[in-house]
C-alpha positions in Angstrom: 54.1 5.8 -45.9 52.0 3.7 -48.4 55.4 2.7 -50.2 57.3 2.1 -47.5 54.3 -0.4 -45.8 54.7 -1.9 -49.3 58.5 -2.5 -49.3 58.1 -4.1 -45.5 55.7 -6.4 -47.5 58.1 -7.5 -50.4 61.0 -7.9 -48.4 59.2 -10.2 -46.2 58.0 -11.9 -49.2 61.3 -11.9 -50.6 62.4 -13.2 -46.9 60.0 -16.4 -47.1 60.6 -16.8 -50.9 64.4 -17.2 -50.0 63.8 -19.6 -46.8 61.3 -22.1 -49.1 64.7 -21.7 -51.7 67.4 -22.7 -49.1 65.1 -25.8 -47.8 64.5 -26.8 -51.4 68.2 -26.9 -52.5 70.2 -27.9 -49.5 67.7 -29.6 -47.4 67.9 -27.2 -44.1 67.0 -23.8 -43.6 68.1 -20.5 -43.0 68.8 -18.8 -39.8 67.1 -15.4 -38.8 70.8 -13.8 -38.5 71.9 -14.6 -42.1 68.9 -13.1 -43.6 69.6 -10.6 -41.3 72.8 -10.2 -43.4 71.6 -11.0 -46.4 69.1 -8.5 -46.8 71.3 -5.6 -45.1 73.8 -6.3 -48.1 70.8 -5.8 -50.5 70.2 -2.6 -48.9 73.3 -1.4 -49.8 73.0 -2.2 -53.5 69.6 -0.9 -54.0 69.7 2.5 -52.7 67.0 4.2 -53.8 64.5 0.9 -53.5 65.2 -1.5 -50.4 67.6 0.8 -49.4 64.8 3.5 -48.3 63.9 0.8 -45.7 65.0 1.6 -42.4 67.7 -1.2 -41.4 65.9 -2.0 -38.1 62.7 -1.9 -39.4 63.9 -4.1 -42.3 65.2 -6.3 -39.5 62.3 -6.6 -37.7 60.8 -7.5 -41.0 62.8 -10.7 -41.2 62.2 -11.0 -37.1 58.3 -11.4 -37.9 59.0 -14.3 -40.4 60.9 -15.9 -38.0 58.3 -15.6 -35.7 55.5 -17.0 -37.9 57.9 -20.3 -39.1 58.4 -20.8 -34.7 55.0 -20.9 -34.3 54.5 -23.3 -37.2 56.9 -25.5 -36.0 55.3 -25.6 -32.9 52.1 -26.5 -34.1 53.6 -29.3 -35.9 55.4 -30.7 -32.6 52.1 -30.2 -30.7 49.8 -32.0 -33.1 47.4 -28.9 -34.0 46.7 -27.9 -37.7 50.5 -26.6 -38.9 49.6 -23.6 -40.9 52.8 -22.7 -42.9 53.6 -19.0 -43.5 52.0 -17.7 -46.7 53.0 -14.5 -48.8 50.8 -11.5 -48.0 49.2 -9.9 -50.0 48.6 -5.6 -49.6 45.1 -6.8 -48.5 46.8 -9.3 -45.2 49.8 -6.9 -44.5 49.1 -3.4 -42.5 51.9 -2.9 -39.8 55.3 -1.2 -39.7 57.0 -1.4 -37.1 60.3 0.5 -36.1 62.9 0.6 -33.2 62.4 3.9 -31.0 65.6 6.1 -31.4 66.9 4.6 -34.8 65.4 6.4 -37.6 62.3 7.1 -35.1 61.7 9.6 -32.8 58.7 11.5 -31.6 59.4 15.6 -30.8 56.5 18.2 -29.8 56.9 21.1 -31.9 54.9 24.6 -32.1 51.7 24.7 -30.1 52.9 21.2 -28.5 52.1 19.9 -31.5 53.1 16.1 -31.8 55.9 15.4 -34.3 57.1 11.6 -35.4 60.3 12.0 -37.6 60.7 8.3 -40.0 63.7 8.0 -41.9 63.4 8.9 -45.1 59.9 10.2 -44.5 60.5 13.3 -42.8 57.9 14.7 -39.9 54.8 13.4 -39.6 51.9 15.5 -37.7 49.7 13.0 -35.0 47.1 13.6 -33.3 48.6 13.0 -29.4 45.2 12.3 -27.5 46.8 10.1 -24.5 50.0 10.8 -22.5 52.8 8.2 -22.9 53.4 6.6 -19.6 56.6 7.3 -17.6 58.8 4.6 -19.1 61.0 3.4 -21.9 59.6 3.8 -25.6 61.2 0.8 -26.8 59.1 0.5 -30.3 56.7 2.7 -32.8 54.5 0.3 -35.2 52.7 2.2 -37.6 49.2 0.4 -38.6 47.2 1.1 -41.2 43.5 0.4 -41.0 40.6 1.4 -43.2 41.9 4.3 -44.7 43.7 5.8 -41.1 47.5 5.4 -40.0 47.7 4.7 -36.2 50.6 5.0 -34.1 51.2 2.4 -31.2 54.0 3.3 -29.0 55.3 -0.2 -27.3 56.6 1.1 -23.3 58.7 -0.9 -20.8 57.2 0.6 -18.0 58.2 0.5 -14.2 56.5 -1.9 -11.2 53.0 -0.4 -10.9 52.4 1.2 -7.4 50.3 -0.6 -5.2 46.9 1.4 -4.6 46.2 1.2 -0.8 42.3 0.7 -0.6 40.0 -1.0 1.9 39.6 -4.3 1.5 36.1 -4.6 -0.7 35.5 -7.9 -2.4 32.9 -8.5 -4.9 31.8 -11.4 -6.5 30.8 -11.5 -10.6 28.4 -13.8 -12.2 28.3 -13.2 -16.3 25.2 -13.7 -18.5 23.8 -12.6 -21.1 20.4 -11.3 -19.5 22.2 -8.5 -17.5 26.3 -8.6 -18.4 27.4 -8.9 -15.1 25.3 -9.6 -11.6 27.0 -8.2 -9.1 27.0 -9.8 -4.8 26.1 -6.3 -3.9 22.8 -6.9 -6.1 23.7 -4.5 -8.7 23.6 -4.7 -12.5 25.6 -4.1 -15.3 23.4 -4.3 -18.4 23.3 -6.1 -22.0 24.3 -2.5 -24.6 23.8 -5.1 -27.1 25.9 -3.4 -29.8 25.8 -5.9 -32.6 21.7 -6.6 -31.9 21.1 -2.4 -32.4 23.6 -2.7 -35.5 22.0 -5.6 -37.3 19.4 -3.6 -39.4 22.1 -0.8 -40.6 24.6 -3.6 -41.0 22.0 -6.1 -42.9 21.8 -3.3 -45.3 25.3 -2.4 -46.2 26.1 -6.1 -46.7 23.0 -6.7 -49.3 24.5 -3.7 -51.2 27.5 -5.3 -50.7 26.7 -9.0 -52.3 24.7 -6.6 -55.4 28.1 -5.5 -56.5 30.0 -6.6 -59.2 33.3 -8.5 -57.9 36.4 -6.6 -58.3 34.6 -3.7 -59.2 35.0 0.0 -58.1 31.6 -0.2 -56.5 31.9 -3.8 -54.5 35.4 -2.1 -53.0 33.5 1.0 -51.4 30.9 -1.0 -50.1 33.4 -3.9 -48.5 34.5 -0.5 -46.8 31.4 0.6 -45.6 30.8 -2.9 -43.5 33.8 -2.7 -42.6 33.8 0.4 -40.9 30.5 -0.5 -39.4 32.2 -3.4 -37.9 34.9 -1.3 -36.7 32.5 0.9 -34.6 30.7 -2.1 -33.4 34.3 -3.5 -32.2 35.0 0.3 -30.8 32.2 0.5 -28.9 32.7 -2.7 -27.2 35.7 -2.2 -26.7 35.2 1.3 -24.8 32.8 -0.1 -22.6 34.8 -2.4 -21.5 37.4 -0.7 -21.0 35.6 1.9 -18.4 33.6 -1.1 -16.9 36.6 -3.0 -15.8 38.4 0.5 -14.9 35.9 0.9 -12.4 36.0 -2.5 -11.2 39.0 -2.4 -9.8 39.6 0.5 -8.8 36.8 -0.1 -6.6 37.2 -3.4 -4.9 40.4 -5.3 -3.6 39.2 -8.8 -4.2 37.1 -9.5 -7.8 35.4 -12.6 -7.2 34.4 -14.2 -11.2 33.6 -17.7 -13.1 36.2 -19.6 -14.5 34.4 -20.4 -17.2 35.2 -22.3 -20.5 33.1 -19.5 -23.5 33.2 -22.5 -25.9 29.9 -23.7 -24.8 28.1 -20.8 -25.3 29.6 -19.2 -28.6 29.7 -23.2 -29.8 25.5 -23.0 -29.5 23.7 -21.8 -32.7 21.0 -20.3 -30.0 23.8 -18.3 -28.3 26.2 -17.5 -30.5 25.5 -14.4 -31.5 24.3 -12.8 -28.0 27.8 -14.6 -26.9 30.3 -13.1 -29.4 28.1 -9.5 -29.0 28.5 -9.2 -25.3 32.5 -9.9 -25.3 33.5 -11.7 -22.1 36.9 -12.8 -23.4 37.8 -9.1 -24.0 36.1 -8.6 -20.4 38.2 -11.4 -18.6 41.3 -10.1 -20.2 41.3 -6.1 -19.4 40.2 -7.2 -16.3 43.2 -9.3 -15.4 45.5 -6.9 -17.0 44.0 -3.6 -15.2 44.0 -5.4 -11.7 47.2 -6.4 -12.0 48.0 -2.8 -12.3 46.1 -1.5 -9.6 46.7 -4.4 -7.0 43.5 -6.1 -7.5 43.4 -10.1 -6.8 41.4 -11.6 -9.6 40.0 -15.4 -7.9 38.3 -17.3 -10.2 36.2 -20.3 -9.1 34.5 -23.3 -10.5 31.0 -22.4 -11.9 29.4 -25.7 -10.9 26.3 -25.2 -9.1 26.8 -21.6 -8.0 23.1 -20.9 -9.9 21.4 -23.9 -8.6 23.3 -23.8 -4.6 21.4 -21.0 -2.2 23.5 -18.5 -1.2 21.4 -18.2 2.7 21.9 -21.8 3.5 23.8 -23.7 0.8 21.2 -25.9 -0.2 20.4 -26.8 -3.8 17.5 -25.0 -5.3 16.9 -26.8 -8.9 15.4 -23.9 -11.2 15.4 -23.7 -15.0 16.9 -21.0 -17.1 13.5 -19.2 -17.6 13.1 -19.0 -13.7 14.8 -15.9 -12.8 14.2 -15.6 -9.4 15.7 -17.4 -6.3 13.1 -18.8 -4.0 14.8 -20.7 -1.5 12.0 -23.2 0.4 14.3 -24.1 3.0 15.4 -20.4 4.5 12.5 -18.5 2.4 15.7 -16.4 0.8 14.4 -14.4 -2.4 16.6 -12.6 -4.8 17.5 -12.3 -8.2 19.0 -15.6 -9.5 22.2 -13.7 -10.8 22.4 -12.4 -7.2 22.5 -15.5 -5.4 24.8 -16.7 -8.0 27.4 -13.6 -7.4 27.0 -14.2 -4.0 28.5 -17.9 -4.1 31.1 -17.0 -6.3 32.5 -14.8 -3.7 32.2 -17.1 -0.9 33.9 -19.7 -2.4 36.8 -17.3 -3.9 37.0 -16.1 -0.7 37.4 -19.8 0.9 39.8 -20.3 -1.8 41.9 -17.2 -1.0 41.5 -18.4 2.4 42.9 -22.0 1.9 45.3 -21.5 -0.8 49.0 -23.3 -0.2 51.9 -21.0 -1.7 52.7 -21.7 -5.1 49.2 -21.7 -6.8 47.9 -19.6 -8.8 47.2 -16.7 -6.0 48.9 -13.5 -5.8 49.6 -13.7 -2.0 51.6 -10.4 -1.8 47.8 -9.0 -2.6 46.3 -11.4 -0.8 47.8 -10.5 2.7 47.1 -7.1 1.5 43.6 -7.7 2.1 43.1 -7.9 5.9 41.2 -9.7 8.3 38.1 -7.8 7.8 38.1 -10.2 4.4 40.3 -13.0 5.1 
């Protein structure tokens, strides 16, 4: 499979090579369908080289480039930095990707063991650890990373089925004391991967910089903090994965900030604890698992939900060190991640409440909820 990721690489090389050519010599470029053709004709001339290629994955090869040069050229029309497609190297290229049914196909064999037949590879054993869902396997990209092959099957799946539950809404307030306050004055706390991993990690990368560049030596210790990077990046991952599982397949309406990350991971005082704890990850399996499950996601502008009492709406100024909510007008006292949780809800729940059709609010959910929330 080594050779074959390698071939993907110089024909997309090649690819790029011949689009810089053609804009050189004639002074416009080349469209994805005659490379397309192009490099099927060189398939049939080099047999036993570009030939081995499969012809769709060889197409989506030249698919790729084409997607890297739109994106350039939209960056150009938009202002931000351009960033023109550059050759890869073995070091930036680590994907293979086919089309499911030509030259592809995964079979179960003796013991149900899990068969992937590649053309001109032959059967490949993997290790089948999660059922495919009931839907269309449209494409198989084989990834390479640290020293593993992974297999991603890409489904077209069918409308997710509603889950009928009682309406439950909860509101979120992120932090980095406690990961996430919850209304109902629960906690999810700070695992602090990257803060447990420093010492290990502060060691493999002074071993690291001790090595001599290029050498044998500096190559299996790259590897090493690599790998610990890896499980750091797993473990975050995983968590989040089972946190936001649970979230909505527990309540109807998820109540969180809609908040812009850039001022914490932009602050040399947060930046780490920001990037360790992993809220972008958070706000995106979260949107993408209640979606699934018929949770409505509201989010709500942040401003003042900290300072605001959650008993009588007044404003309670406090600093960041004061973690406790002492109200002097209705004598409320709570955490101050509480009372914060608490206003998010209310005012998602105003906003579900108020929303005209046509904004960003999935009503079908929404009137799903009931009175007993609405």
């Amino acid at each position: 499979m080594h050779y074959f990721l390698e071939l993907a690489r110089l024909a997309y090389n090649a690819a790029l090579e011949q689009r810089i050519e053609t804009y050189r010599e004639t002074g416009s470029g080349i469209t994805l369908s005659m490379q397309c053709v192009h490099f099927r004709d060189l398939r049939k001339v080099d047999p036993s080289g570009l030939g081995l290629l499969n012809a769709s994955c060889l197409q989506l090869v030249m698919r790729r480039l084409d997607k890297a040069y739109r994106a350039f050229f939209r960056r150009v029309k938009s202002g931000g930095a351009p960033g023109f497609p550059r050759f890869k190297s073995q070091n930036r290229w680590k994907s293979i990707e086919f089309t499911y049914g030509d030259g592809c196909k995964l079979r179960f064999g003796k013991n149900d063991q899990a068969l992937l037949y590649l053309q001109n590879i032959g059967e490949v054993k993997i290790k089948y650890h999660r059922e495919i869902p009931n839907g269309k396997i449209k494409h198989v990209v084989l990834r390479r990373w640290l020293g593993k092959w992974y297999v991603h099957f890409h489904v077209d799946l069918p409308e997710p089925e509603i889950i009928e539950r009682p309406a439950l809404p909860i509101g979120i307030d992120i932090g980095l004391h406690s990961l996430l306050a919850l209304s109902n004055g629960k906690f999810v706390e700070n695992p602090k991967w990257l803060r447990v991993s420093l010492k290990e990690l502060r060691v493999a990368q002074r071993r690291m910089s001790r090595r001599k560049r290029g050498s044998a030596g500096r190559h299996e210790a790259r590897y090493q903090v690599a790998k610990l990077y890896d499980h750091i990046s797993n473990q975050r991952r995983d968590f989040w994965h089972k946190t936001t599982r649970d979230l909505v397949n527990t309540y109807s309406l998820i109540a969180i900030e809609d908040l812009n990350l850039k001022f914490m991971t932009a602050n040399h005082h947060l930046a780490l604890s920001a990037h360790d704890a992993g809220f972008g990850i958070f706000r995106q399996l979260l949107t993408s698992k209640a979606e699934e499950a018929g949770s409505l996601i509201v989010a709500v502008n942040p401003y003042n939900t900290t300072q605001m009492c959650s008993g009588c709406g007044e404003i309670v100024k406090k600093d960041l060190s004061v973690r406790t909510h002492s109200c002097p007008y209705c004598d409320l006292v709570l955490d101050r991640d509480t009372n914060a949780a608490i206003n998010i809800l209310n005012l998602a729940i105003k906003s579900a409440r108020t929303e005209p059709p046509g904004d960003n609010v999935d009503h079908g959910i929404k009137r799903s909820l009931g009175s007993s929330l609405l």
